[in-house]
N, C-alpha and C positions, 0 to 999 in steps of 0.2 A: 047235470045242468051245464057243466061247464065242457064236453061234449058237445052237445048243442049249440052251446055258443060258440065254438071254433068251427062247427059246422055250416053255420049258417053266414059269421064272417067271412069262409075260405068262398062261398057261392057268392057272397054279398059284395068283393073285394072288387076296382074297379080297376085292379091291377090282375094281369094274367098270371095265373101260377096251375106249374103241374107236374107233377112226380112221377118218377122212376124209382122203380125198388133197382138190386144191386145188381142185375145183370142187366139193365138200362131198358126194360120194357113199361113204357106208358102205364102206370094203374090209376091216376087220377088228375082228371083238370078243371077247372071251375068255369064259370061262363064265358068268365072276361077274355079266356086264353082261348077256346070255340071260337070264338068268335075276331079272336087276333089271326087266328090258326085258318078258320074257313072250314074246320071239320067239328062235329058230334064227337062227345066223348065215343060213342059207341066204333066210328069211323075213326078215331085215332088209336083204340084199341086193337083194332083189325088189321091197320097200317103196320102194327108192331114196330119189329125195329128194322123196318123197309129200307135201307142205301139212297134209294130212289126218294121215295116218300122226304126223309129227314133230309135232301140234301140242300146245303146251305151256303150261302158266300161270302168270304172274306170283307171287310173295307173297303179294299182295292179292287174287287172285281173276281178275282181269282177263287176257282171252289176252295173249300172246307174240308178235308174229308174229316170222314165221323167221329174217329180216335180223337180228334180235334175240336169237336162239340164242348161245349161248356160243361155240360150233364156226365159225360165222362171224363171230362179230364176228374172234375171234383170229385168223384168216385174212386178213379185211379188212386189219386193224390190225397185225397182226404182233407184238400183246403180249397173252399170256396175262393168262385170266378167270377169276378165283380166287370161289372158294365161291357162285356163284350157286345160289342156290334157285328151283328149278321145280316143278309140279306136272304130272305124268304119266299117263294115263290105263292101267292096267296092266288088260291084255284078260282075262285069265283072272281077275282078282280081282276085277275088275269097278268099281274105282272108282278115284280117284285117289291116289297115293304121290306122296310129296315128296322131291325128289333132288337132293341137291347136287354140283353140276357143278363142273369144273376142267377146262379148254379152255389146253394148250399148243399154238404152232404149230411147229413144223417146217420149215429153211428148206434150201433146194440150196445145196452145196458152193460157197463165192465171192460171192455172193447176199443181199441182204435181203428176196427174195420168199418167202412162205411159198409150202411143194410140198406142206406135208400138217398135220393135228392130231392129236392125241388126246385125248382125255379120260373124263376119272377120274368114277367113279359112286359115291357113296355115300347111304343112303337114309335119309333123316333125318324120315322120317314122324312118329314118336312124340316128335322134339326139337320139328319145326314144332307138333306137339298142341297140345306143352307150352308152347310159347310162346305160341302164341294163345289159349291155357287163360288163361294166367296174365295175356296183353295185357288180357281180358274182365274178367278179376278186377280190375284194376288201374281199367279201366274203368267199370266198375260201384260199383268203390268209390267214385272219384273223382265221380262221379254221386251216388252217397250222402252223401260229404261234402260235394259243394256246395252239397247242396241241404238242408243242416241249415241251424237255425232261425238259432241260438248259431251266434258266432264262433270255428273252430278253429285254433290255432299251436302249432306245436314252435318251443322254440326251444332254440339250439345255440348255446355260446358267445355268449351273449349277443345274436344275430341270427333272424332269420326264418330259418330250416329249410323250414318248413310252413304254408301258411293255406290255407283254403278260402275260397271267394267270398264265403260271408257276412261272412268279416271285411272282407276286401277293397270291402266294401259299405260297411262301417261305415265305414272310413278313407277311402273317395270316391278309390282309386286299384286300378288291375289289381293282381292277381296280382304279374306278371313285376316290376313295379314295386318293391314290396312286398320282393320274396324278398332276402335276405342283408344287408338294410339293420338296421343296430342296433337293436331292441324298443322301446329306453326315447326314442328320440325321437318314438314317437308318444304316449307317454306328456303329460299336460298339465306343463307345468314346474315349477308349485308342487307340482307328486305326483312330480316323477322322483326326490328324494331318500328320499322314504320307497320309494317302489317300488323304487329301484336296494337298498338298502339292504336290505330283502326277500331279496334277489336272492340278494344275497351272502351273507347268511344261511344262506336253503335251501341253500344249492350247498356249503355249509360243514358242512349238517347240523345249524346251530343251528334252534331250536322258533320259528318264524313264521306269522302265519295261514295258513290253506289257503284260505280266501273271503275277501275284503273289498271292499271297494266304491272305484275312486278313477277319474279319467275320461282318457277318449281323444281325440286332435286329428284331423280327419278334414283334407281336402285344403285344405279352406277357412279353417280355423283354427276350427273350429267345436268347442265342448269337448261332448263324450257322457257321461253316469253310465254307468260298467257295473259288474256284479259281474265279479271272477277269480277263476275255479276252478283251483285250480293241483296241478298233479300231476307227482312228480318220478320220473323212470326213468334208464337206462343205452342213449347211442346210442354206439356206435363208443367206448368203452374210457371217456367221460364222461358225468357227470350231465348229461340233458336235462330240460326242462320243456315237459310236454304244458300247453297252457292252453284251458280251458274260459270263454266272455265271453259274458256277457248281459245285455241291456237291465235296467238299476233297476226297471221295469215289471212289479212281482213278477207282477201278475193277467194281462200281455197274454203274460208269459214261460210262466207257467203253464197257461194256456189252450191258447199252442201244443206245450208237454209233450204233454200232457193229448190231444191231437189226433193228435200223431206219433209219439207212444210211451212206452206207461206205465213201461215201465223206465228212458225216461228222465225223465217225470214224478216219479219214486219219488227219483231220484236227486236231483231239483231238492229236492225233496219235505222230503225230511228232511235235507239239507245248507242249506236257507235261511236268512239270520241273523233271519228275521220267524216269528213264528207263524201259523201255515196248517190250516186244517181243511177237509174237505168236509162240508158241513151236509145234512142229507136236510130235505123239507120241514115236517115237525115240528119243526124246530129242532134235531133231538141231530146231532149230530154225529158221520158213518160212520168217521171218521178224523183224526189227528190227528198234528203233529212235535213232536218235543220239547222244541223251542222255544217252542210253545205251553205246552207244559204247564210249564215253568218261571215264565214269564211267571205266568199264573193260579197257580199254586202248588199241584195237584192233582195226584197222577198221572196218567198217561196212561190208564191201566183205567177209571181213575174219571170222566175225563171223558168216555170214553167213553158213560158211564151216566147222562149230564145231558143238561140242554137247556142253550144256552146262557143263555138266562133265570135258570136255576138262579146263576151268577155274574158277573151282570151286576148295576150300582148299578140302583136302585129310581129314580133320576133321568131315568135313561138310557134304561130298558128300553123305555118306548110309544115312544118316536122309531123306534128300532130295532126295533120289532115292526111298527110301521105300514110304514116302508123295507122290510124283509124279507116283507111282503106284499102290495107293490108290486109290488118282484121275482121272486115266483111268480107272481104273475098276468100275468106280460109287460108290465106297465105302463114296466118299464126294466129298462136291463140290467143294470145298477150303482148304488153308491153306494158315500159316503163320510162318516163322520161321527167327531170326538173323542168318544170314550167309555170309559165309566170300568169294569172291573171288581171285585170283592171275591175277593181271594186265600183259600185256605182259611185264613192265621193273622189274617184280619179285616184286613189293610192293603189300600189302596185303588190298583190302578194305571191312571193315565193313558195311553192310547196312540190312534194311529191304524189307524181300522178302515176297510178297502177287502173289499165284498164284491159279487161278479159273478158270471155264471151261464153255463153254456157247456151244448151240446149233445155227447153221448158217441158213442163209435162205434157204439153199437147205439141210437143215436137218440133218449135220454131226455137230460131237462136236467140237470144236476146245478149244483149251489150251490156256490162256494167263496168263504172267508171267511179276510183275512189282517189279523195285530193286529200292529205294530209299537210298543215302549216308549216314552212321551214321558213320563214321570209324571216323568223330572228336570228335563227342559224346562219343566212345567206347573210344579211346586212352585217354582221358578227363576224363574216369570215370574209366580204369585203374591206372591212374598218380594218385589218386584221392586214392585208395585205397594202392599204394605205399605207400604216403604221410600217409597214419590212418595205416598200420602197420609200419611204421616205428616211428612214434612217439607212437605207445603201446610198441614196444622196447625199445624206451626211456624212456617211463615212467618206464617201468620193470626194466631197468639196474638202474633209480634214486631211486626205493623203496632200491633195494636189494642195492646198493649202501650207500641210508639212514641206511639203517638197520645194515651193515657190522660197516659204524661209528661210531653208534651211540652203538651199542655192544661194539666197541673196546677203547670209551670213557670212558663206565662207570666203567670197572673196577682200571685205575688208580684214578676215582674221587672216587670211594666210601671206595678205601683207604685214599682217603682226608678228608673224610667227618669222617670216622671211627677216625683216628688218632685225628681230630681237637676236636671229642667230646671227647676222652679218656683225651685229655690236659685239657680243659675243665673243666672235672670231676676232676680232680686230682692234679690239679696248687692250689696252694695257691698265687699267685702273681695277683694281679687285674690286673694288666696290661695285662697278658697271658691269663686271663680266656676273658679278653675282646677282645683280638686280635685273640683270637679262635674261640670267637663266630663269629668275623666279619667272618672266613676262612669257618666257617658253613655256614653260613645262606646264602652265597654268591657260595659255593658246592650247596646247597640244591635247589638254584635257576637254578644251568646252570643243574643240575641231574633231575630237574623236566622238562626243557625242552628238554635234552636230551630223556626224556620219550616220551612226546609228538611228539617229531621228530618220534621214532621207531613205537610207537601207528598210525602216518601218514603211514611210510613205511608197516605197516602190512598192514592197511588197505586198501593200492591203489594197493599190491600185489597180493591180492588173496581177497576170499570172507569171510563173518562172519559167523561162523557154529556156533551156540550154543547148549549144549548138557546137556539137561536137568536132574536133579537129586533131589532128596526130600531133604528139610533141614527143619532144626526148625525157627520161626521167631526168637525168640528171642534170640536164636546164631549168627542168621547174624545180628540183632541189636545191639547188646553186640561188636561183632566186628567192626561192623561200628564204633561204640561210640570211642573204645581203640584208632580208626584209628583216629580220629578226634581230639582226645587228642593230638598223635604222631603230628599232622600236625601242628595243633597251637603252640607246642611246638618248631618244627623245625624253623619254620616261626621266632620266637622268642618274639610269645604274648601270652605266657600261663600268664604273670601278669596283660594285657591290657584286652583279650578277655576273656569273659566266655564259659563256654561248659556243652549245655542245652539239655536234652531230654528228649522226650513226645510219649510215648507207649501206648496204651490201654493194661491191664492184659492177657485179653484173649487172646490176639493177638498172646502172647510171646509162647503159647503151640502149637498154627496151624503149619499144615506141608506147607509148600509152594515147589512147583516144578519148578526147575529154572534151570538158569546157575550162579551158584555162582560168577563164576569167573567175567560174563558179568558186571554183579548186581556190585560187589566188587568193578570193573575200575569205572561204572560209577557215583557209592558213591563218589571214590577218588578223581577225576574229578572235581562233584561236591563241595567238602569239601574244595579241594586245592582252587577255585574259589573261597567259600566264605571267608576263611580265606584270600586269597589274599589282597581283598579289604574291607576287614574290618580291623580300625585300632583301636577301643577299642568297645566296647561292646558286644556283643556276637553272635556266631553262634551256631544255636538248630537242633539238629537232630531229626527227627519223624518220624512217621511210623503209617495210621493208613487203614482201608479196605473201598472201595467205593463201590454204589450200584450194582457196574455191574459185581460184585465177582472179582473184580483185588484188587493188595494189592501197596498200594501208600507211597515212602520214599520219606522224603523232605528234606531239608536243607534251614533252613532261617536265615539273617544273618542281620546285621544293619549297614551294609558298605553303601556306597557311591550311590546305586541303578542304576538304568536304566530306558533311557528316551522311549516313549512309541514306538516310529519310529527308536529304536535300537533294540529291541525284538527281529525281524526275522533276523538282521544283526547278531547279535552276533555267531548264529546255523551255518554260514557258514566259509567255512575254509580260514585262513590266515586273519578274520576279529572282532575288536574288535569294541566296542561299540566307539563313539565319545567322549563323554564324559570322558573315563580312559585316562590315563595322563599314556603314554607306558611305558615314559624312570623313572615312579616313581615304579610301578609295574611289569613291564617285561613282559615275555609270546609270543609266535608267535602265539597266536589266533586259535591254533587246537585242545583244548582239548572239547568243549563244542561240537564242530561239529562234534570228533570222538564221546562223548556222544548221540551223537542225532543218530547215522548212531547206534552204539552198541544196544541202545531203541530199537530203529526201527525192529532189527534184533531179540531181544525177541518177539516180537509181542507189544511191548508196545511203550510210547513216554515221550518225558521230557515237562515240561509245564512250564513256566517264571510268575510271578507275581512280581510287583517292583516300588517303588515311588519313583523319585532321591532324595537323599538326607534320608531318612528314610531306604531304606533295599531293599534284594531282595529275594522271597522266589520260588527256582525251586522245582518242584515235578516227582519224575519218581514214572511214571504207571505203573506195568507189569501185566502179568494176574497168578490166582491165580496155577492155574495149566497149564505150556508152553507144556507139554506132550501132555495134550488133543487138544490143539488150533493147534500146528503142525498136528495129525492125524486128523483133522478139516480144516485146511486152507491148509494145505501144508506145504511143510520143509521149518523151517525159515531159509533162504539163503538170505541174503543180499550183494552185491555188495559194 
């Protein structure tokens, strides 16, 4: 009975099955498999084991051969071959069905040799379709997103989901690379806080731009501008973000729209943060985004109904009319130019105008024209230049201001000065000769800063011209010397300080070419300095030639010195070393820095050498002949 019953299920089953004993000839198959098969058991018997008969196809298309059959591998092998897919030539229908096989073997009682198989048919024609329908779809899509302009991402949990190769272009890495790695680190690092921050936002459902502009790091550390388009959906039970990324390059972005597809043209179109128009060649304008028309301040209808001329400044318009028929004439493809418009309430906006010309699909040129707002930047960097002339006015009315003062001071002081030395000389009463000298030394002091005040006012007035002339050295070291005398004397230490100098012979006959007068200030300069802060011992003047044919005066002195981290302090104006004690020695701190600016403006410089408490010895360099170094370098004009 039980016989019978497996007999009559194996005919009854609505699945095909059919066996091979163990050298793989057909002995048995049930209806369901005839009729999968397109032959009578009696004609699949006959077939035997025919090449022809049995031959079958791969998945892919590519033959099978027979060693490769389900029914014999499981034989070979002696382990069953689950769900292979073949394609079969089915005689009556005349073309191929898709079948999926299942190859048990069957082994003799005691034995691991397979004695026989069978296997199971079922015809999965319309699954394979559907599969390869959908493998193509998948295919073709993939194809279409590579080969978009824009960079495409999903992202999921804050990681790469999806990119197509344009992005993967941008970032200078594959694909495979790319996929699952966190978004924000290709983000540049000064933009991850505002982008992470976005993030969080949108995903929360709070109001954040949908476009903005911030940049990308590609493999090299290279930073990109792009715009993000961001668009939020539902993948798998969470908010995902689809993102849309393209180059800052509104015209080269738009161009390629504009070439691959007006829907997504439209898209870019009226989602862009610039104002965008297509101009025909009349100038009106076939189309326009709303950001345009915010910008100018017209409706959209209405600018439809203009030229652009119609609200452009009267400044601006011939530049841009000549440019704009340039560019219909093919003379270029582009340009670029700051220009101003008039808003319909009469205010005036500053932006930047990019306009370029592209050829259409149906083969005409067309014009597009993109206005971005700078009118805060402009008014920002006019106030800006208000602001720098009007404080060079200031400065100018403080020099000539100084300068008027400091003129109109000296001559009642240096009748003070004149009279207190006449008393001075000519009292015999110690009291008066000593109350004279206080009235001197105490002139001699506000007269020396009154110098330096007007020595400031020349110098922030105008420039330093030095005008070169031949002298003898050792005239202008004779003179330096007498001057040296006079100072220590005024000062009132011709008994405390000495007055030392040190010439080479030769020196005294050379001609040197100079500015006497420059040389002279910045001797006096220097001499008033060391005598300042020297209160007994001596200051030495010298004079001797360096190897580089310049000729070098110095002043060195045994005053109080300078610490090493004062050096470059002292060269600047209105600052004294830390060390000097102001309210014992005085001075407003501008003679050494007008020194250094007068150097400077020979072609030469001053040089500090100094130990605190021992001395300090400065040296002016100039060169031996300033005549030749000006037609060599240029007119020494200093600021």
């Amino acid at each position: 009975m039980i016989g019978i019953s497996v007999e009559n299920l194996f005919h009854t089953l609505p699945t095909g099955v059919i066996y091979f004993d163990g050298r793989g000839d057909l002995i048995a198959a049930n209806p369901a498999a005839e009729e999968l098969l397109g032959f009578g058991l009696v004609d699949l018997k006959r077939q035997g084991r025919s090449d022809s008969f049995w031959r079958l196809l791969a998945e892919d298309g590519s033959d099978l051969p027979v060693d490769r059959h389900p029914s014999r591998i499981a034989l070979k092998t002696g382990r069953p071959v689950k769900d292979k897919v073949v394609g079969y030539f089915h005689p009556s229908k005349r073309t191929y069905s898709w079948l999926n096989l299942n190859a048990v073997p069957l082994f003799e009682d005691g034995t691991d040799k397979s004695s026989s198989v069978y296997v199971t048919i079922h015809d999965v024609t319309t699954d394979v379709g559907a599969r390869n329908k959908l493998r193509q779809t998948q295919t073709d899509y993939q194809v279409l997103v590579d080969n978009m302009h824009s960079g495409v991402v999903i992202i999921h949990d804050g990681k790469v989901l999806f990119l197509n190769k344009s992005m993967a272009d941008h970032l200078g890495r594959s694909i495979e690379e790319l996929k699952d790695t966190p978004f924000i680190i290709h983000i540049a690092p000064e933009e991850q806080e505002r982008i992470q921050e976005y993030y969080v936002k949108r995903l929360a459902g709070l109001e954040v731009p949908e476009s903005y502009r911030t940049r990308i790091i590609d493999n090299k550390g290279g930073r990109t501008w792009v715009d993000f388009k961001i668009k939020k959906l539902e993948y798998r039970g969470k908010p995902t973000l689809l993102v849309l990324i393209n180059d800052v390059d509104a015209e080269v972005r738009t161009e390629e729209k504009l070439k691959s597809s007006e829907l997504r043209f439209r898209r870019l179109f009226e989602e862009a943060p610039i104002g965008i128009a297509l101009v025909g060649d009349n100038g009106k304008p076939l189309e326009v985004n709303d950001h345009l028309s915010r910008i100018i301040g017209y409706p959209r209808n209405d600018l439809l109904q203009m030229t652009f001329a119609d609200y452009s400044h009267p400044e601006d318009l011939d530049k841009d009319l000549a440019l704009f028929e340039e560019l219909k004439a093919g003379k270029r493809e582009s340009y670029e130019m700051l220009k101003r418009y008039v808003r319909q309430d009469g205010q005036i906006v500053w932006g930047e105008l990019k306009v370029g010309s592209f050829v259409d699909g149906k083969g005409k040129r067309q014009i597009i024209g993109m206005f971005e707002d700078r009118t805060m930047e402009v008014n920002t960097q006019k106030e800006l230049e208000i602001a720098r002339d009007m404080a060079n006015e200031g400065s100018r009315l403080k020099s000539a201001f100084l300068a008027s003062v400091s003129h109109e001071l000296r001559t009642p002081l240096n009748a003070v000065l004149g009279f207190s030395d006449i008393i001075k000389s000519t009292s015999e009463n110690p009291n008066i000769i000593e109350y004279s000298g206080f009235i001197y030394e105490a002139g001699f002091k506000v007269m020396t800063i009154i110098d330096d005040i007007l020595e400031l006012a020349m110098s922030e007035h105008g420039k330093i011209r030095v005008r070169p002339a031949s002298f003898r050295i050792g005239d202008l070291f004779d003179e330096f010397r007498r001057q040296l005398q006079e100072v220590v004397y005024k000062f009132g230490k011709d008994e405390s300080v000495n007055v030392l100098t040190e010439i080479e012979d030769h020196l005294r006959d050379l001609e040197i070419v100079t500015d006497k007068s420059k040389v002279y200030q910045v001797i006096v300069n220097l001499v008033k300095n060391a005598v300042k802060f020297t209160e007994k011992g001596f200051v030495k003047l010298g004079c001797f030639q360096t190897l580089e044919n310049r000729i070098a005066f110095f002043i060195q002195d045994s005053g109080i010195g300078i610490s090493d981290d004062q050096k470059e302090v002292i060269f600047d104006f209105f600052r004294q070393a830390d060390g000097h004690d102001h309210a014992k020695y005085g001075g407003i701190g501008i003679g050494l820095a007008i020194s250094k600016r007068v150097a400077n403006a020979m072609l030469g410089d001053i040089k500090v050498e100094s130990v605190p408490g021992e001395g300090t010895i400065f040296t002016l360099v100039i060169p031996m002949d300033l005549g030749e170094e000006i037609s060599t370098n240029g007119e020494a004009i200093h600021p």
